[in-house]
C-alpha positions in Angstrom: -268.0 -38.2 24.5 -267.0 -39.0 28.2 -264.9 -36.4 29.5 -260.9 -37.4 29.7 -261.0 -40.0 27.4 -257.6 -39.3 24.5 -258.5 -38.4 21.1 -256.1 -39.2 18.5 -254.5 -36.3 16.6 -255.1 -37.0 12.7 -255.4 -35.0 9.7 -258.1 -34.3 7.0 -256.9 -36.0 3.4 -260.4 -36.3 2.1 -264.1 -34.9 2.0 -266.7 -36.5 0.4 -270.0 -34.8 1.2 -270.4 -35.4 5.2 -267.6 -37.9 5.6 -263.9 -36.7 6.0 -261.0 -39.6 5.5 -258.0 -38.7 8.2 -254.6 -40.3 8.4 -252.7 -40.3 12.0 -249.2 -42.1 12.4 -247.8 -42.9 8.9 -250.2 -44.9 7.1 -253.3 -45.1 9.0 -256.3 -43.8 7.7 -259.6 -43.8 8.7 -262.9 -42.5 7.1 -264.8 -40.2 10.0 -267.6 -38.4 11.0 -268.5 -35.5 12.9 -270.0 -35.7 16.8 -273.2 -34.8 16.7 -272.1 -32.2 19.9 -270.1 -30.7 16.6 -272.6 -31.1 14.2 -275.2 -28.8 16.8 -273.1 -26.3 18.1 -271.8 -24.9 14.0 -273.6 -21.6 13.1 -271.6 -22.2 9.2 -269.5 -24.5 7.6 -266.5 -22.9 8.8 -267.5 -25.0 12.2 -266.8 -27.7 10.3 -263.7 -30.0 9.2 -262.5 -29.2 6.1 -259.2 -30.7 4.4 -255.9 -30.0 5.9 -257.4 -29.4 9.1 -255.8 -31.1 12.7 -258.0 -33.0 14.2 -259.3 -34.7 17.2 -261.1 -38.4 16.4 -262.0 -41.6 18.4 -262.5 -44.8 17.1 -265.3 -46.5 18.7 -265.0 -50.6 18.8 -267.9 -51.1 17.6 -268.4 -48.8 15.2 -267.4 -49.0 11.2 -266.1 -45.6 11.1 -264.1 -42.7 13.8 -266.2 -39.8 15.6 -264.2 -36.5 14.8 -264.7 -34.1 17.8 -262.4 -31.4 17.6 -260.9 -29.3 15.5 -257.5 -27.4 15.9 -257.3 -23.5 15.7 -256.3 -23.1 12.1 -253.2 -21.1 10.7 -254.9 -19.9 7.3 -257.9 -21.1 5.6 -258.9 -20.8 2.3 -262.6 -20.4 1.0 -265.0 -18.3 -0.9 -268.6 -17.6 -0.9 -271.0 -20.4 -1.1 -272.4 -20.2 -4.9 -276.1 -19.4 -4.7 -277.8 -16.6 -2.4 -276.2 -18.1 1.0 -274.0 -16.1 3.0 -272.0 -18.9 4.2 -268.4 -19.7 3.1 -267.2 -22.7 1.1 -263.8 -23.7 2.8 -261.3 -25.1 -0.1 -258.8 -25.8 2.1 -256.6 -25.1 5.9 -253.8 -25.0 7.0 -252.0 -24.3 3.7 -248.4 -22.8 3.2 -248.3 -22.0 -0.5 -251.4 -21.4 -2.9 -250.9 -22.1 -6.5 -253.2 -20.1 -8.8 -253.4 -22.2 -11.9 -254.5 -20.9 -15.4 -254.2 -21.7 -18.9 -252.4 -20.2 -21.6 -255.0 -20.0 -24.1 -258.6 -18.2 -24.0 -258.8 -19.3 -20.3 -256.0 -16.4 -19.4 -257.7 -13.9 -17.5 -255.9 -10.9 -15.3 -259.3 -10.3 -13.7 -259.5 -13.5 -13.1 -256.3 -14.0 -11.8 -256.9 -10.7 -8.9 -259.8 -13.0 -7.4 -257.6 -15.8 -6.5 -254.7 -13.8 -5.4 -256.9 -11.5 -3.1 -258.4 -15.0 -1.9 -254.6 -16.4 -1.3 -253.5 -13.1 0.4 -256.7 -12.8 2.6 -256.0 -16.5 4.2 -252.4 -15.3 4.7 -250.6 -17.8 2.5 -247.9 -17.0 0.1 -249.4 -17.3 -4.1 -247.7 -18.5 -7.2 -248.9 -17.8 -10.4 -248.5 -21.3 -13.1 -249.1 -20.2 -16.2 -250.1 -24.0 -17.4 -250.3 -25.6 -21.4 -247.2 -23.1 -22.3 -246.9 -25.8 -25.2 -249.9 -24.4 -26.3 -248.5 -21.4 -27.2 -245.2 -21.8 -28.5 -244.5 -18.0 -29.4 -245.0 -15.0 -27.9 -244.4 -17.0 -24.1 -241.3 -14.7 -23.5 -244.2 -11.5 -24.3 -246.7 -13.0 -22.1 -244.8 -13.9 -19.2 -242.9 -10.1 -18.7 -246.3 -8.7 -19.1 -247.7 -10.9 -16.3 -244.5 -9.7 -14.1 -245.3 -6.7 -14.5 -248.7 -7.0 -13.5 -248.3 -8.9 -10.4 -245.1 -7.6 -9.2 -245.2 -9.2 -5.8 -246.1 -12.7 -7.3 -243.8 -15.2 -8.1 -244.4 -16.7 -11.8 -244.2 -20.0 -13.7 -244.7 -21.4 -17.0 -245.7 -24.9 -17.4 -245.7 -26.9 -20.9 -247.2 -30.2 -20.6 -244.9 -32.6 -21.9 -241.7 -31.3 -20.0 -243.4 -30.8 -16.0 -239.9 -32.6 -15.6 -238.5 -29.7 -16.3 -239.9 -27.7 -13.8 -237.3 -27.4 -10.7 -239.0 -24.7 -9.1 -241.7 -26.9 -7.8 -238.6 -28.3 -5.1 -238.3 -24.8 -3.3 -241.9 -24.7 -2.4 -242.7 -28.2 -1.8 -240.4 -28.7 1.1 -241.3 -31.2 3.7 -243.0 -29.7 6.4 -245.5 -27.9 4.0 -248.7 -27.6 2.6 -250.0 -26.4 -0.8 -253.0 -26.1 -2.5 -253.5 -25.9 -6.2 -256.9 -23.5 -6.9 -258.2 -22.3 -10.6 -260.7 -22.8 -13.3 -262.2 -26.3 -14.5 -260.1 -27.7 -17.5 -256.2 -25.6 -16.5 -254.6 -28.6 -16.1 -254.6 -29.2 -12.4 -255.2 -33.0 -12.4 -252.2 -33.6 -15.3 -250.2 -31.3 -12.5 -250.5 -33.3 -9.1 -250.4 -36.6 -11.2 -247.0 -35.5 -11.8 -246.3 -33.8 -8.3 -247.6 -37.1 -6.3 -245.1 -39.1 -8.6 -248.5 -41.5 -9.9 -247.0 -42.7 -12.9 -249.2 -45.5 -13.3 -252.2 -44.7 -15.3 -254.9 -46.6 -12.9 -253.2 -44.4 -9.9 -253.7 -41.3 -11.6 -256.6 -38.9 -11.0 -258.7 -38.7 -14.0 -258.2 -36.9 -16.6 -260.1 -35.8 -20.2 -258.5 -34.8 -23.5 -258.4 -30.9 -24.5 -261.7 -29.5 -26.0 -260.6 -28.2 -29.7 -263.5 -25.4 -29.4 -262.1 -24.1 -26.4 -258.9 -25.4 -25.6 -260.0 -26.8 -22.0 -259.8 -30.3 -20.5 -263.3 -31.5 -19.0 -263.4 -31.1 -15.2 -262.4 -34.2 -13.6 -261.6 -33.9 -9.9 -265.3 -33.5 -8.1 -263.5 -33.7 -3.9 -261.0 -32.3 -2.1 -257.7 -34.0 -1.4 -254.2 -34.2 0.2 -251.3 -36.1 -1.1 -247.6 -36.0 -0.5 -245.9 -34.6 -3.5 -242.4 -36.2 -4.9 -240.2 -33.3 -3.1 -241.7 -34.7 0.5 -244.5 -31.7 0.7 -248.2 -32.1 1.1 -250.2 -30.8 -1.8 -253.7 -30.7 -2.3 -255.8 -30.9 -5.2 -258.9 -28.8 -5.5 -261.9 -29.3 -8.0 -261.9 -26.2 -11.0 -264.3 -23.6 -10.3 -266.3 -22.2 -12.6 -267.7 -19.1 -10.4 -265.4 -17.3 -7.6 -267.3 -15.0 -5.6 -265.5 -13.6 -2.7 -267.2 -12.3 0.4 -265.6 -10.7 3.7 -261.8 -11.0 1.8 -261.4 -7.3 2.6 -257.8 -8.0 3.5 -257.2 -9.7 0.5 -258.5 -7.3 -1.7 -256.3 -4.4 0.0 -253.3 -6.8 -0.2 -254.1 -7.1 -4.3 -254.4 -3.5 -4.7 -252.2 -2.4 -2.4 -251.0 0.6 -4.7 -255.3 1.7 -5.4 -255.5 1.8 -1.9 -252.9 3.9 -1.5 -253.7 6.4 -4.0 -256.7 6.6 -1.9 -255.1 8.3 0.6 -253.5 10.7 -1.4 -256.7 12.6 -2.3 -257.2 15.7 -0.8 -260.8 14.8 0.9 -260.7 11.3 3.2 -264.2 10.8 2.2 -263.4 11.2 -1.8 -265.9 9.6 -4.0 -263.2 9.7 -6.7 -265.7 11.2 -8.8 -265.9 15.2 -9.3 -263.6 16.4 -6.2 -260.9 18.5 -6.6 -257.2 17.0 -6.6 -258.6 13.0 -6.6 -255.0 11.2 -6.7 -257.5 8.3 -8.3 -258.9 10.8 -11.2 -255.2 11.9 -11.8 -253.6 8.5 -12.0 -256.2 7.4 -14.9 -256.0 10.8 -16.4 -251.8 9.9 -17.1 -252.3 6.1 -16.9 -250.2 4.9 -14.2 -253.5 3.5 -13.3 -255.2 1.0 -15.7 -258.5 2.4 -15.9 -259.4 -1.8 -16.2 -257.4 -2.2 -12.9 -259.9 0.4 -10.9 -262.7 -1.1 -12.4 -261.4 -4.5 -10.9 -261.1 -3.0 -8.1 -264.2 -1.4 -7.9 -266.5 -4.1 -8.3 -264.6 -7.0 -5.9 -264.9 -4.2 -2.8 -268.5 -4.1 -3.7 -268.8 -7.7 -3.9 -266.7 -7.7 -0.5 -268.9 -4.9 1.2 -271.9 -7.0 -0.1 -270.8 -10.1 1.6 -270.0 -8.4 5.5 -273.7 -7.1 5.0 -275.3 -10.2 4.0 -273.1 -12.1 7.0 -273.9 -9.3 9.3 -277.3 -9.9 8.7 -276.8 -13.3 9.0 -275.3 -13.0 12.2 -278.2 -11.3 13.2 -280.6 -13.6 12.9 -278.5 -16.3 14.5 -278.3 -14.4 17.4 -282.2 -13.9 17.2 -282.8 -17.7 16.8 -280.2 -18.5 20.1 -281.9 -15.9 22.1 -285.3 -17.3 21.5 -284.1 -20.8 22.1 -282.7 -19.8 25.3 -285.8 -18.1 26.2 -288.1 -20.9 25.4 -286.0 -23.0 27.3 -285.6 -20.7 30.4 -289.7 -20.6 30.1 -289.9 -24.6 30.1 -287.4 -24.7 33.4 -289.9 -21.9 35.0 -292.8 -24.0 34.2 -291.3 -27.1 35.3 -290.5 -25.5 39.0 -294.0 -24.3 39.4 -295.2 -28.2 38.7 -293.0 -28.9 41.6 
């Protein structure tokens, strides 16, 4: 790109493999690809656009589709470990306000489950809601359900959603403010599709995102949703709509994780060694809480195992990094040796 020339300001409402769709003014969108400057100087995908992000395109005369070229620092960003033996991140979404951690009233409900997301919402530094979706499902015992789940995540707000009355449910207005941006995250089949066909105000069946009936063996709808993308909600707010994930693996969310269990990592400190295994050590604040149970030996067990998958995943990146740096030094060697070579000639 020649230096000076404006890029328009637009914003990522779509990603479909390696093309983004932005919009910039009101209504125009655009369906853009990276600059191959871009494309050569990204060590990982967080290098690359991702929806919600600000960026910079141009929209070449002659060409069918915009050049993205920049990307604007972003305020939080959402993503979890690429599924498979990669260290790199999968990036779900930026720029986000609220993150809404959907899940299902019926064999889907998981409070380990539930941990993962939040400790991915608090690590990007955006504000979680709990939805507690197909409450219609489950008729009695909701009033039970929902005070246990309070009292489990203290810090989170909670809602309960029943399918056939989402008209019902005015605290979508406080968080869906224009000006913001939400993401709905959670397992395939919760009920996030039904959700933003409602939220985006699509009551026209061929505008809605696709949805499939409820499967009687395990009370799940069938995935649907298969990209990433932004839509402005009924309330004036942006939301964005995120395929269900069967796997969630997290990997340098160590802020997140503290966040989740903020009161385990406190207890921590309280033992009399700093280095406490929590194991056979005298006076282990961790040993004494399970002993009287003001800590859910299922709880440290949760906790546990995601700051070993986190540790795991700052080893694997740091050797990651590694290597990168191994593969740029050698470049700039070989080409250091090429301009030696070529001196000599002369």
């Amino acid at each position: 790109m020649e230096e000076g020339k404006t890029l328009i300001p637009s914003r990522v409402i779509c990603e479909e493999r390696a093309l983004y769709q932005v919009q910039f003014g009101m209504d125009s969108i655009v369906w853009a690809a990276i600059s191959g400057k871009m494309k050569h100087q990204a060590t990982g995908r967080k290098d690359y656009p991702a929806v919600g992000d600000w960026v910079g395109i141009e929209i070449p005369n002659s060409a069918d589709r915009a050049i993205i070229h920049t990307i604007a620092p972003r305020k939080s960003t959402i993503y979890r470990k690429q599924i498979g033996s990669s260290s790199d991140a999968q990036i779900l979404s930026a720029n986000v306000d609220y993150t809404f951690v959907t899940t299902s009233l019926n064999e889907d409900l998981s409070e380990r489950r539930i941990e993962r997301y939040l400790a991915m919402a608090w690590d990007s530094e955006t504000s979680p809601i709990i939805l507690l979706t197909k409450a219609d499902l489950f008729p009695e015992g909701i009033d039970e359900i929902l005070e246990e789940m309070k009292a489990t995540f203290p810090n989170v707000p909670i809602h309960t959603l029943s399918s056939d009355a989402f008209d019902d449910a005015d605290f979508f207005a406080q968080y869906l403010k224009p000006g913001t941006t939400s993401v709905i995250v959670g397992s395939s089949g919760v009920g996030k599709s039904t959700l933003v066909n409602f939220l985006t105000g699509k009551d026209r069946v061929e505008d809605q995102i696709a949805t499939k009936d409820i499967r009687e063996k395990d009370g799940k709808g069938r995935h649907t949703t298969t990209s990433r993308n932004l839509y402005v909600s009924r309330f004036g707010g942006l939301i964005i709509d995120t395929p269900g994930m069967r796997e969630l693996s997290l990997s340098d969310h160590t802020q997140g994780v503290d966040t989740q269990f903020s009161d385990v990592v406190e207890l921590t400190t309280k033992c009399r060694f700093s280095d406490c295994k929590h194991e056979t050590e005298p006076k282990c604040a961790i040993k004494a809480a399970l002993a009287d149970g003001s800590l859910p030996l299922d709880r440290w067990e949760s906790y546990l195992k995601l700051e070993a998958e986190v540790q795991h995943g700052l080893a694997k990146q740091d050797k990651a990094l590694a290597t990168e740096q191994k593969r740029q030094w050698k470049k700039l060697t070989e080409a250091g040796r090429e301009r030696g070579l070529a001196k000599k000639k002369t």
